[in-house]
Structures are given as structure tokens and as C-alpha cells.
KEKE-3310 file (N, C-alpha, C; in steps of 0.2 Angstrom, whole numbers, plus 5000, padded with zeros to 4 digits):
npx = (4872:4884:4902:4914:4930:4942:4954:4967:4978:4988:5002:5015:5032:5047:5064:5076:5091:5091:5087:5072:5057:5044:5028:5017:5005:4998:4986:4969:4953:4938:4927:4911:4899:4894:4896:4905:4922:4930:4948:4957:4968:4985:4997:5008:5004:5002:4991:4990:4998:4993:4982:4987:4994:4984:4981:4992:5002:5014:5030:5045:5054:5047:5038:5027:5013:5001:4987:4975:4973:4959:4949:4931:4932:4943:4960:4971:4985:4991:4991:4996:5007:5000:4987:4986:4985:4974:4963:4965:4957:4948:4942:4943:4945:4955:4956:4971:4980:4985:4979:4984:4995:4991:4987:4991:5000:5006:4996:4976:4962:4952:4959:4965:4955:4946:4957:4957:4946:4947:4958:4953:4940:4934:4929:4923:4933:4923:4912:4918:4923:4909:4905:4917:4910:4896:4902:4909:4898:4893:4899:4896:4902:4903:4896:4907:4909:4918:4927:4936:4945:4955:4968:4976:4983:4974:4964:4956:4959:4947:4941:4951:4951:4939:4939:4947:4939:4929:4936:4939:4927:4925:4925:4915:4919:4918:4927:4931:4944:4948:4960:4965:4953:4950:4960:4970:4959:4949:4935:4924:4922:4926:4916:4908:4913:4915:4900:4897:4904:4898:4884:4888:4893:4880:4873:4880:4882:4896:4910:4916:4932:4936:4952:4958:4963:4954:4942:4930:4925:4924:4913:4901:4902:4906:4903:4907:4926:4942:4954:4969:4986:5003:5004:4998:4979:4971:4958:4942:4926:4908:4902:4895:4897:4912:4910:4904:4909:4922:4936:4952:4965:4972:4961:4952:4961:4962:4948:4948:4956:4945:4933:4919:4901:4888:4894:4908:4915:4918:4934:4940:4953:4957:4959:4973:4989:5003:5020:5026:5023:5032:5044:5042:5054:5064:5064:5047:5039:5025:5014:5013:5010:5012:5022:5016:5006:4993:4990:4998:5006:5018:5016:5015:5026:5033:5031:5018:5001:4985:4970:4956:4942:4925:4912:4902:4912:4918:4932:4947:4962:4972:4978:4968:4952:4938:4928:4938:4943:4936:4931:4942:4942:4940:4956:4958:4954)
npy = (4715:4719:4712:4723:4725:4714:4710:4699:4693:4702:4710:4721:4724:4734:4736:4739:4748:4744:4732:4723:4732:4726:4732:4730:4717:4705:4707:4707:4715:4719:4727:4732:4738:4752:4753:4758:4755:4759:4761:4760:4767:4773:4783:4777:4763:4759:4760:4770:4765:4753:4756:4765:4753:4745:4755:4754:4764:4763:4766:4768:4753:4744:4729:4723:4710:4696:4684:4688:4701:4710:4719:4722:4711:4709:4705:4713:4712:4706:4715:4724:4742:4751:4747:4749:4762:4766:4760:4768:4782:4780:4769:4767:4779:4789:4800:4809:4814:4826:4841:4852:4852:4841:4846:4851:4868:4875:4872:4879:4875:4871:4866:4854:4845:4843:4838:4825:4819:4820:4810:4798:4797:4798:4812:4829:4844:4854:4845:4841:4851:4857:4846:4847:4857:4855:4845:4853:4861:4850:4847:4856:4870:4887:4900:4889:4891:4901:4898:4887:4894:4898:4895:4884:4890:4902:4897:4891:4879:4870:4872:4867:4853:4852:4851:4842:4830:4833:4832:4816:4812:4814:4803:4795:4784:4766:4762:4773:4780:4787:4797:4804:4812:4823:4832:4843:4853:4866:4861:4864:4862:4850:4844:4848:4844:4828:4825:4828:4816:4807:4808:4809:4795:4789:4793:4789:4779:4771:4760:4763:4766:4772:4784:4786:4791:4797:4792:4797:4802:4789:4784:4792:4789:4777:4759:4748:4743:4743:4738:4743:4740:4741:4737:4727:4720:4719:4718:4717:4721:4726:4744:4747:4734:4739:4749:4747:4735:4732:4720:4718:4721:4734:4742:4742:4751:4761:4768:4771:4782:4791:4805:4801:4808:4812:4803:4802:4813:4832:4835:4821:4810:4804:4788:4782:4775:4768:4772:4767:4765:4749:4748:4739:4730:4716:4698:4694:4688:4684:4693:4710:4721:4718:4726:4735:4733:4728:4717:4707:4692:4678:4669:4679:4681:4675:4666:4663:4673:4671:4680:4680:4672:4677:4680:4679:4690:4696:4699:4696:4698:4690:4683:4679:4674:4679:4683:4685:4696:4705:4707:4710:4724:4736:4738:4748:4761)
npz = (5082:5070:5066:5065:5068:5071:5082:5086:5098:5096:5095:5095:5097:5101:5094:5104:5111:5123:5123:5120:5117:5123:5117:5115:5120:5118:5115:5114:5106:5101:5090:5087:5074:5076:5090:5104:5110:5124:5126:5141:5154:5160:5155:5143:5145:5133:5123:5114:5105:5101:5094:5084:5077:5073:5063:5055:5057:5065:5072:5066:5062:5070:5074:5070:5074:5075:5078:5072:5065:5058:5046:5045:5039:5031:5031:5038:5041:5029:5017:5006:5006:4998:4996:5008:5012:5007:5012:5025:5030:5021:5025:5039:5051:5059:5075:5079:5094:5097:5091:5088:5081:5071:5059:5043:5044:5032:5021:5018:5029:5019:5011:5015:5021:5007:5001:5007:5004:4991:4986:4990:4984:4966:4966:4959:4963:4967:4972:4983:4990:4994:5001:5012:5018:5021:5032:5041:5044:5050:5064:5070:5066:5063:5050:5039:5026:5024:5032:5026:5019:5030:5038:5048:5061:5064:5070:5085:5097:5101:5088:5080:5082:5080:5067:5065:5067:5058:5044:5047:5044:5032:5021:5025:5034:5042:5054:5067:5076:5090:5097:5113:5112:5119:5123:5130:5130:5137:5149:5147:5130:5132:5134:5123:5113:5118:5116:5103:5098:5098:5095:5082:5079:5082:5071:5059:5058:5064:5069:5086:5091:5108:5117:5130:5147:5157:5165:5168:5156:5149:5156:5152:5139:5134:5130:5129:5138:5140:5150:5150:5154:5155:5141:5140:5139:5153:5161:5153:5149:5150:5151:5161:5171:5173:5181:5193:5198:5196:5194:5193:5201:5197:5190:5201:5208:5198:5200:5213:5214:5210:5214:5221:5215:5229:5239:5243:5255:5256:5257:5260:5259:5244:5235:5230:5217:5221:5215:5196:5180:5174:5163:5150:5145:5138:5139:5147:5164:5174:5183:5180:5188:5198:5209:5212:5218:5230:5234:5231:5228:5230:5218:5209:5201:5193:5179:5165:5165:5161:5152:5162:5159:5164:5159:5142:5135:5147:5156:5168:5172:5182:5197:5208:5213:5206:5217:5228:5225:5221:5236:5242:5237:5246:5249:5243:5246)
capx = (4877:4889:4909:4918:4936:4944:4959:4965:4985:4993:5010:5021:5039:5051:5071:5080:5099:5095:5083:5068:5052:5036:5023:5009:5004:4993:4980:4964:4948:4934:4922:4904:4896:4890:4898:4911:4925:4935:4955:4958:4976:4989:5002:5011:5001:5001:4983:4992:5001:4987:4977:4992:4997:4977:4983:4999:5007:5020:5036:5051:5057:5041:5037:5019:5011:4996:4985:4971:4969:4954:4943:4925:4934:4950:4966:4975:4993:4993:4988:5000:5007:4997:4981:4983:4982:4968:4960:4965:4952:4940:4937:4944:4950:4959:4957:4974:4980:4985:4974:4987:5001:4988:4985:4999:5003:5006:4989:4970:4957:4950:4963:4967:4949:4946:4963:4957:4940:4948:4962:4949:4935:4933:4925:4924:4933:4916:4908:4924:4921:4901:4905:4918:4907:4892:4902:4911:4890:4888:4900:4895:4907:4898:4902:4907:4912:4924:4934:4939:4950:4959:4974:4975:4985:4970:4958:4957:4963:4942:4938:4956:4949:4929:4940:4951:4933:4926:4941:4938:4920:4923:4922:4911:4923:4915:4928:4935:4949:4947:4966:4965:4950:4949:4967:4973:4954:4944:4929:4915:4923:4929:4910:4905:4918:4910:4893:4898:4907:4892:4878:4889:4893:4875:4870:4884:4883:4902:4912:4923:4938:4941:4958:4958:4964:4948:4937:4923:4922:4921:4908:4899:4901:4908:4898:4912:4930:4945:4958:4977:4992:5011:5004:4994:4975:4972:4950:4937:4919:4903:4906:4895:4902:4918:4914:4899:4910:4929:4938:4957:4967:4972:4956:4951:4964:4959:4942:4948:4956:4939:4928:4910:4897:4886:4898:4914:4915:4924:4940:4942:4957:4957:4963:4979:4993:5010:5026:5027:5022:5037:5046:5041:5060:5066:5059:5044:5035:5021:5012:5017:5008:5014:5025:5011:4997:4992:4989:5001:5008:5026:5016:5013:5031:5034:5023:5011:4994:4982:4964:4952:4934:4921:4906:4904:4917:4919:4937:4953:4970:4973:4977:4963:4945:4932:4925:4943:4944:4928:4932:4948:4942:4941:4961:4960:4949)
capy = (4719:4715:4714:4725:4726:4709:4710:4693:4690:4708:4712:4727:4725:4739:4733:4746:4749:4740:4727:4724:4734:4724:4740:4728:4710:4698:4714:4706:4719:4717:4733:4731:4745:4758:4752:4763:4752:4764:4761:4764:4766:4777:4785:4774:4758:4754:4760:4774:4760:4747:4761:4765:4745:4744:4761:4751:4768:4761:4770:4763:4747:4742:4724:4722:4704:4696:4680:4691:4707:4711:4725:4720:4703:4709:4704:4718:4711:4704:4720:4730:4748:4755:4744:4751:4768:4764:4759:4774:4789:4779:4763:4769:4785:4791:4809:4810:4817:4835:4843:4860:4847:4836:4852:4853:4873:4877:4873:4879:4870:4868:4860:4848:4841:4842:4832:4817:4815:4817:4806:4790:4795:4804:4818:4836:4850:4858:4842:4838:4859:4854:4838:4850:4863:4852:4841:4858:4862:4847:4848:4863:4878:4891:4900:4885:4890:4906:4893:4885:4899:4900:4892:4881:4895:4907:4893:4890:4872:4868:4873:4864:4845:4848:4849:4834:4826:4832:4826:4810:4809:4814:4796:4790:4778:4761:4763:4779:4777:4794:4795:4808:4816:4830:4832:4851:4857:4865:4858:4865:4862:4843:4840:4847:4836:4821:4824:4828:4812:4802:4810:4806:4792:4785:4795:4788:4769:4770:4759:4768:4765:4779:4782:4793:4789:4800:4788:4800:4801:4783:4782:4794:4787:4768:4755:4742:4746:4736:4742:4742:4739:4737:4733:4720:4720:4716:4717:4719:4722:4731:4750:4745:4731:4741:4753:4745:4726:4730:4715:4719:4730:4742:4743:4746:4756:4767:4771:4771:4790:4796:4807:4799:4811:4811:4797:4807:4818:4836:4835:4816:4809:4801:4781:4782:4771:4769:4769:4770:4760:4749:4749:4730:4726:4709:4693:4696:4685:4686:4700:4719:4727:4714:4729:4742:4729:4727:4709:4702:4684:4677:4666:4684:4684:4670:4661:4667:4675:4671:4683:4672:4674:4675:4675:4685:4699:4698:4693:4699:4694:4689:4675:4680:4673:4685:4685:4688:4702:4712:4706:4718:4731:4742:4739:4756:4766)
capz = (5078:5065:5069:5060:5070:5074:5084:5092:5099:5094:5098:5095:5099:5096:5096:5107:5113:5128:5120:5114:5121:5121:5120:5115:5121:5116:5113:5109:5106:5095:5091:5082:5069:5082:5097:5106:5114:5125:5130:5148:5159:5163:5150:5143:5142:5125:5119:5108:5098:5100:5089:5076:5074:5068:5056:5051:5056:5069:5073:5061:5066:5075:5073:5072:5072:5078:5078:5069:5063:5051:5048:5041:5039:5028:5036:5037:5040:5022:5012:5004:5009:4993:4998:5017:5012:5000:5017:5030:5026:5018:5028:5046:5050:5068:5076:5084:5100:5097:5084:5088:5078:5067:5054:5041:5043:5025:5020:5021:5029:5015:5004:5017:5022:5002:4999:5009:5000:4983:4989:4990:4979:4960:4963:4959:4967:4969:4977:4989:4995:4996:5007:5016:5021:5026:5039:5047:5050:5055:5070:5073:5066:5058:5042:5037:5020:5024:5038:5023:5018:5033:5040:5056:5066:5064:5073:5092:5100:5100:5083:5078:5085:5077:5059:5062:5065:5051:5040:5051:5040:5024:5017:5029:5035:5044:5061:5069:5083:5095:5103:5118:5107:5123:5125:5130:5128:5143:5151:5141:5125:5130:5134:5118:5108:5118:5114:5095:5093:5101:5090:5076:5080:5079:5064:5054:5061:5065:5076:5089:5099:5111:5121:5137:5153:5160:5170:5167:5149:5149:5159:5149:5133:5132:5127:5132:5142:5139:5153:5148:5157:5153:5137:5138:5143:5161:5162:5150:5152:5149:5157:5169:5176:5176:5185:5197:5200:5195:5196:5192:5208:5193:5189:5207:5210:5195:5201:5219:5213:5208:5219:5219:5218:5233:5243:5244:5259:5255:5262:5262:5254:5237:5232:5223:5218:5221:5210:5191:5175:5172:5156:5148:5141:5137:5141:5153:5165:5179:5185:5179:5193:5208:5212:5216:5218:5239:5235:5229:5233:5225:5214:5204:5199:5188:5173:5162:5169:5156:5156:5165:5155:5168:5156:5138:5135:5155:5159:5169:5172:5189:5200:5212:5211:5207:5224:5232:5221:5225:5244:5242:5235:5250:5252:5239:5250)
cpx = (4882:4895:4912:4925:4935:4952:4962:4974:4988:4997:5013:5026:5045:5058:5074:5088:5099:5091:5077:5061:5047:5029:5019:5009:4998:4988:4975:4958:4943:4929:4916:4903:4892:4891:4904:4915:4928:4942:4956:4966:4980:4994:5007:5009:5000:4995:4985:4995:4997:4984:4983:4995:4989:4978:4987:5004:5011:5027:5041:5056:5053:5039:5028:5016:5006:4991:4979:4971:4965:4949:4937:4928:4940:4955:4971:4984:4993:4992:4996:5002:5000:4988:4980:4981:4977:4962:4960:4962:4947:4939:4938:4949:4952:4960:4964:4975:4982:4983:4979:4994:4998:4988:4992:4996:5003:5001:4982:4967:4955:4953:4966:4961:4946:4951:4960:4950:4943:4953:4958:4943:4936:4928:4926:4929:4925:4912:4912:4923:4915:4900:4909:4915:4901:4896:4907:4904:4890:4892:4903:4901:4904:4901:4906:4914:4918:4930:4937:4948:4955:4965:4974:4977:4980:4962:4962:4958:4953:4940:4945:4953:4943:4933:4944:4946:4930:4930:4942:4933:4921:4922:4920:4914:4918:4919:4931:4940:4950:4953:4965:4958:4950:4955:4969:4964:4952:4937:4924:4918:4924:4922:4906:4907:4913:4904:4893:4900:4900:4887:4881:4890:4887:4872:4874:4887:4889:4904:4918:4928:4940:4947:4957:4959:4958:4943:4930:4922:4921:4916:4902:4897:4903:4903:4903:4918:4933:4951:4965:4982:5000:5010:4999:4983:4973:4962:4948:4930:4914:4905:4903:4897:4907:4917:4908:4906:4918:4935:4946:4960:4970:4967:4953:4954:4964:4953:4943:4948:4950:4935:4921:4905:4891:4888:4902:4913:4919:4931:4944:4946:4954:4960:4970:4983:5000:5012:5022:5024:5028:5037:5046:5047:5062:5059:5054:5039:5031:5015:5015:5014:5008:5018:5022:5004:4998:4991:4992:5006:5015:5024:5014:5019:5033:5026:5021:5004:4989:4974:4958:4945:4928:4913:4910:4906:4917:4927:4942:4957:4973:4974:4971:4957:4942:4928:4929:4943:4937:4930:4938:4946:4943:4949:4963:4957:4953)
cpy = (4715:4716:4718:4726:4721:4708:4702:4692:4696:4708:4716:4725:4731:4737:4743:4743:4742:4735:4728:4727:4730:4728:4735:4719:4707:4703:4708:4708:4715:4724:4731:4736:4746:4757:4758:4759:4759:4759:4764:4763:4775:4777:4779:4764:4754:4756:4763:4769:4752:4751:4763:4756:4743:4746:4756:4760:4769:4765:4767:4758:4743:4735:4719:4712:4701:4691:4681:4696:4710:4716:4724:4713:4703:4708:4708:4716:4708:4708:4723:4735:4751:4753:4748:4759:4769:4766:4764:4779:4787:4773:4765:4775:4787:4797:4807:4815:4823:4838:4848:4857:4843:4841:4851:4864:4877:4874:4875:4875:4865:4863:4852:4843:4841:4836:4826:4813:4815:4811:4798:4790:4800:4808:4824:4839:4852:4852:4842:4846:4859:4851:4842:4853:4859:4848:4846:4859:4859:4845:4853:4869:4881:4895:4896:4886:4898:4903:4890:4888:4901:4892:4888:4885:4901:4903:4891:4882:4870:4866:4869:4856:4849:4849:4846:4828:4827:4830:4819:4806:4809:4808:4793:4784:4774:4763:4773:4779:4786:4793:4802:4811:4825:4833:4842:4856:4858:4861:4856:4863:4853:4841:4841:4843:4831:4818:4823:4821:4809:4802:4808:4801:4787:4790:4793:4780:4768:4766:4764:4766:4773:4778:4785:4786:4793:4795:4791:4802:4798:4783:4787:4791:4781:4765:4747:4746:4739:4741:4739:4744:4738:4733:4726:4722:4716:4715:4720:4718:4727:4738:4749:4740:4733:4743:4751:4737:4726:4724:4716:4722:4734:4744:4746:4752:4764:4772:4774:4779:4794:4796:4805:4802:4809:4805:4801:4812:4821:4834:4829:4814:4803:4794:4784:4776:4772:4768:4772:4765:4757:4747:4740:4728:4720:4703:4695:4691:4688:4692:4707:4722:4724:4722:4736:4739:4726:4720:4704:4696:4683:4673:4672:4685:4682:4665:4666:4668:4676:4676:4677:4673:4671:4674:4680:4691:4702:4694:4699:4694:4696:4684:4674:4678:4680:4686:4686:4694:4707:4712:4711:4723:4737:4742:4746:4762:4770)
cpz = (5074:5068:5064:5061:5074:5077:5087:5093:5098:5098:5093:5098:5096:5100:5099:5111:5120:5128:5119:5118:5118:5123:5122:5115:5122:5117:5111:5112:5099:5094:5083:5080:5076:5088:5097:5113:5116:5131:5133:5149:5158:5157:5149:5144:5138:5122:5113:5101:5096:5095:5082:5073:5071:5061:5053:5050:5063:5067:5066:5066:5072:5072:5074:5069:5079:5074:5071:5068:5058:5052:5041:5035:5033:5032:5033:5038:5033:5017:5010:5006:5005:4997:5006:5017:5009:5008:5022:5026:5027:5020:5036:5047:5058:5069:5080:5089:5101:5090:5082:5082:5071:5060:5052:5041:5039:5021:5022:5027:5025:5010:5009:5019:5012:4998:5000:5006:4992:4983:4985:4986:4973:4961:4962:4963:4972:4972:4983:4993:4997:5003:5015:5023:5025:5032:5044:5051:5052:5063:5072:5073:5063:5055:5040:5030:5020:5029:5032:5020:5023:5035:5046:5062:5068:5067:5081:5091:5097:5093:5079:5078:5080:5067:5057:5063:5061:5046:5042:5046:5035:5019:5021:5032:5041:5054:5063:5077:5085:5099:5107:5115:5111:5126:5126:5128:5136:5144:5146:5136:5126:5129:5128:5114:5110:5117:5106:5093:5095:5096:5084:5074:5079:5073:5059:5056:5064:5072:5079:5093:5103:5115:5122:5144:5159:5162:5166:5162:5148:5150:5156:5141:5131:5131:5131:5135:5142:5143:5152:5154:5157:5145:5135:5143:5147:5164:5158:5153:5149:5155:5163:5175:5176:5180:5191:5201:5195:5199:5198:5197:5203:5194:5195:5209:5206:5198:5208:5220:5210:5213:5217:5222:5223:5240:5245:5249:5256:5260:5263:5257:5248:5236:5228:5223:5216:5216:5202:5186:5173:5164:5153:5142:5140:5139:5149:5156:5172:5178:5181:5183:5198:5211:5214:5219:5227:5239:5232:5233:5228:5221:5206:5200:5192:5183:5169:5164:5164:5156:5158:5163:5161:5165:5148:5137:5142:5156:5162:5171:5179:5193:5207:5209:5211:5213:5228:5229:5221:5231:5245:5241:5241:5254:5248:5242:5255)
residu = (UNK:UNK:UNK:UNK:UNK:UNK:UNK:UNK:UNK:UNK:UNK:UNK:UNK:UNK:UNK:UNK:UNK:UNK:UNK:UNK:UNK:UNK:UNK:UNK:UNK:UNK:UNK:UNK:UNK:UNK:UNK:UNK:UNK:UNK:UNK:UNK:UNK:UNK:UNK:UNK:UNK:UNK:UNK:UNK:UNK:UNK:UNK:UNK:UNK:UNK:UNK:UNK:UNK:UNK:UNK:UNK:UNK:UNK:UNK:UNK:UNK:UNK:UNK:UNK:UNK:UNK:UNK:UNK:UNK:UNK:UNK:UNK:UNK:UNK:UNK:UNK:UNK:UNK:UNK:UNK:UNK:UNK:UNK:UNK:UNK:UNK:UNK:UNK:UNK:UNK:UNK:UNK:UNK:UNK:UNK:UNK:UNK:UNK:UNK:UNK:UNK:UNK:UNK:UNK:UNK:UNK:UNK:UNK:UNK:UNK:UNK:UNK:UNK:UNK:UNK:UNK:UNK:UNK:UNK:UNK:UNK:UNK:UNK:UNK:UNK:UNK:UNK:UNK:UNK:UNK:UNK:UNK:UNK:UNK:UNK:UNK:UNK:UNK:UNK:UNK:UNK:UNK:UNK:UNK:UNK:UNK:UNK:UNK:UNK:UNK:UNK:UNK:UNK:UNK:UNK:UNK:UNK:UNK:UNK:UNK:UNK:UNK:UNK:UNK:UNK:UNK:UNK:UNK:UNK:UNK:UNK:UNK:UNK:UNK:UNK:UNK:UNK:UNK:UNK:UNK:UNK:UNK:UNK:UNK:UNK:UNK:UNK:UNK:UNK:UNK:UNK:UNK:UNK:UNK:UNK:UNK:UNK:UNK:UNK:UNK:UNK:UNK:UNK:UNK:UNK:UNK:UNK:UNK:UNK:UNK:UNK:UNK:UNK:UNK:UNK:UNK:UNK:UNK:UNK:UNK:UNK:UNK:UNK:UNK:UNK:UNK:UNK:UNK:UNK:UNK:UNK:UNK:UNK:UNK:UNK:UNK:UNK:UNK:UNK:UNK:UNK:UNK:UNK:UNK:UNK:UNK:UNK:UNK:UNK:UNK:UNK:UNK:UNK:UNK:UNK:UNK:UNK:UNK:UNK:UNK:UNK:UNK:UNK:UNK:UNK:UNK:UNK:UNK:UNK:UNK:UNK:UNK:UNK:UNK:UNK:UNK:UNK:UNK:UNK:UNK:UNK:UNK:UNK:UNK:UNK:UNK:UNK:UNK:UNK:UNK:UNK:UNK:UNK:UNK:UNK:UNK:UNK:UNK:UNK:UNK:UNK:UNK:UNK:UNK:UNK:UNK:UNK:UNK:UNK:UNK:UNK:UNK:UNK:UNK:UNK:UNK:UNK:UNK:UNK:UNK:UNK:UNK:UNK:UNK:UNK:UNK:UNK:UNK:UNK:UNK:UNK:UNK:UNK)
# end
């Protein structure tokens, strides 16, 4: 597979009142044409602003910088504003997290999924309404061309998401970064979202980043699994080794809350984990999860804990060997 998204060293910092939050550290991802990386963790993590520090649309006063960052081998920290919007649409485009909020209001459907293809290419009216209509069919709305006409308030939360993915397509963009994609949707609709992006996803080559803190959409649809914590990734892996030979106690500790079909007695209690995600302000050293993590020792507190690369694109961040670290797992049980 070819590389098309080069992340290596990222950090976000945002200066605040009471100093400087480090959202995002030493992030390093990589996603291949037709792979589907998906960002794991708990609110608050960092994936949200891993995926707009790619965008270059960070809050005001956010300080983005990073060893590498390059898409289809352009290094995106040295582009222009004018140049990065050139680039958003039409070389990577991002469904975000409330489809019911992503819709501007005072315009159709039509004139906003139309906008973003005339935007990046010369064409027509009447091609950009063409291109419209085919990629509402293609994820699945019907009548097509009388939705255009209407307004975001006169479409459900479902049918709001399949036409911030079809505005996702209109110039075929190389990556697509999916932030909550099944946010505020039920069941069935989340499962038809996931199978939509999928199929589309291999019919139009596209790299994917997904963000969900759902275990069980990962596990449906990742291809790799990079799990976040306080900002910085804490294990990587193929999803089967995450979720067959989880190294990290997050990472344990995440799966430990999921019921496993035919394993799980009814009735019997669930894995959880204490305490909260702390807020990563000032200079910061050690561990960020010694304070909910069952195994921790005082050398967690101090240093830097660098990720430990067990083979390719296998590593976590821990001062535990990999076979102490499976040998716990059943302290989340």
C-alpha cells in the first residue's frame, strides 16, 4: 500500500489562564490509501484535535507543531492558509461530530454540497448538481434530486450525516477523517452509517481515520487502532492484536467494560476504571494513568515513558514487559 498520511512528533499546545494545555503529544500515525486507522479513548483525549491539527483548523491560539506532518508526501506545516484550503475538500475532507450543527441553516442542501465542488474544481452549475445527486444515491437517499431543495431542518439527524458524507466526496478526496461519524444516531442507522463508510471507502480507495470511543465499531471496521490518552498515544496495533493481546492497562481496561458475546454471564458485573482523564497542564512527566492504573509502581511518576516497539506498528507505552502485561490483565476482571 502506498503512504498517504505522515504524522511523526505532533503536538498541540493551547496557552490558558492557568497555563499551557498540552492536548496533543508526540502523536505519531500513519494511514495507507484504503486503510481505516481508527482513534480510540475516552472524551477528552486528544483524537478530536489530532484530526483538526491534520485540518489546520485548531481553536485560536493553538500552537500546532510536529517533527512531520505530510499528506501524499506534502508537508503540510509549511503551506500557506490560501494553499490549505486549496487542500481541505479536495485532497482530505472530515465528517464532523454533529451533523445536526455541520449544516449551515440558511442554505439548501443543494447549494452547499454544490459550493464545495465548485469551490476546488471549474465546473458547471449543472455538472456540480449531477455529481450532487449521484453521491446522495450513492449513500443511499432517495429522491435525490428534490432533497436538494430543501433545507437541513426538514431532514432527520440520519439523513443529515449521509449528506455531510456525501459533501465529504464530492472531489474525491485521497484521506477522510470520520470524527464521531455515529454521534446522536440510533442503532440501525449507526450500523448503516458504518457499513456506508466501508463500501465507500473501498470503492473510492480512500484513507480513513475514524474517531469513536465505541470498542465495537472498531472492531467492525478498523484495519489498525491507535489508542489515545491524555493526549499522547499509549498502544498501537493491528485491531486484532488489540483486542485478542491488549498490552497497555488503558487499553485493558477499555475492553475489560465490554460484555463478550457468549463469555459474559447475564448479570455479572462489567470491568470499569476509576477516576477521571486528567487535565495535561504545565510541564508534564511520567505516567498519565499511574493514578487509575492497578499496577502502578513510583517509577511511573517521573521521566519520560517512551512507546516501546514490539515489532511492526506493534508498540505501547509502559514500563511493563509484554508478558507482565498480558499476565495482568485479569486485574480488570
Amino acid at each position: 500500500m502506498t503512504l498517504l498520511l505522515d504524522i511523526d512528533a505532533l503536538h498541540v499546545d493551547i496557552p490558558l489562564a492557568a497555563g499551557v494545555l498540552r492536548a496533543v503529544q508526540e502523536v505519531s500515525l500513519h494511514v495507507q490509501r484504503g486503510e481505516t486507522v481508527c482513534l480510540v479513548g475516552e472524551s477528552g483525549c486528544g483524537k478530536s484535535l489530532t484530526a483538526l491539527a491534520v485540518m489546520d483548523l485548531l481553536p485560536a491560539r493553538s500552537v500546532r507543531r510536529a517533527e512531520r506532518l505530510a499528506l501524499e508526501g506534502e508537508e503540510l506545516q509549511r503551506l500557506s492558509g490560501r494553499r490549505m484550503a486549496d487542500l481541505r475538500g479536495r485532497r482530505m475532507a472530515m465528517i464532523f461530530q454533529e451533523p445536526m450543527t455541520s449544516l449551515n441553516p440558511c442554505y439548501t442542501i443543494g447549494n452547499q454540497l454544490q459550493e464545495t465542488l465548485r469551490r476546488h474544481r471549474p465546473v458547471s452549475r449543472h455538472a456540480a448538481r449531477e455529481r450532487a445527486v449521484f453521491l446522495l444515491e450513492k449513500v443511499g437517499i432517495t429522491a435525490a434530486g428534490s432533497r436538494l431543495r430543501q433545507y437541513p431542518h426538514q431532514l432527520s439527524g440520519g439523513l443529515r450525516q449521509r449528506v455531510m458524507i456525501a459533501m465529504s466526496l464530492m472531489c474525491d478526496p485521497a484521506l477522510m477523517i470520520a470524527d464521531e461519524p455515529t454521534t446522536a444516531l440510533d442503532v440501525t442507522i449507526q450500523a448503516q452509517i458504518l457499513s456506508l463508510l466501508s463500501s465507500l471507502q473501498a470503492e473510492f480507495g480512500m484513507g480513513m481515520i475514524l474517531i469513536t470511543h465505541d470498542l465495537g465499531i472498531v472492531a467492525r471496521i478498523a484495519h489498525r487502532v491507535a489508542v489515545m490518552y491524555c493526549g499522547r498515544v499509549v498502544e498501537t496495533g493491528s485491531a486484532g492484536e488489540i483486542f485478542r493481546h491488549p498490552l497497555h492497562p488503558y487499553t485493558q481496561g477499555l475492553l475489560a467494560c465490554l460484555p463478550v458475546p457468549g463469555k459474559t454471564r447475564p448479570g455479572k458485573h462489567l470491568g470499569s476504571i476509576s477516576g477521571m482523564v486528567p487535565t495535561p497542564i504545565g510541564n508534564i512527566g511520567g505516567c498519565m494513568f499511574r493514578n487509575r492504573c492497578p499496577h502502578a509502581v513510583d517509577d511511573c511518576i517521573g521521566g519520560s515513558i517512551p512507546l516501546r516497539e514490539i515489532s511492526a506498528g506493534r508498540a505501547y507505552r509502559c514500563l511493563l514487559s509484554p508478558e507482565s502485561c498480558l499476565a495482568k490483565r485479569a486485574a480488570w476482571s
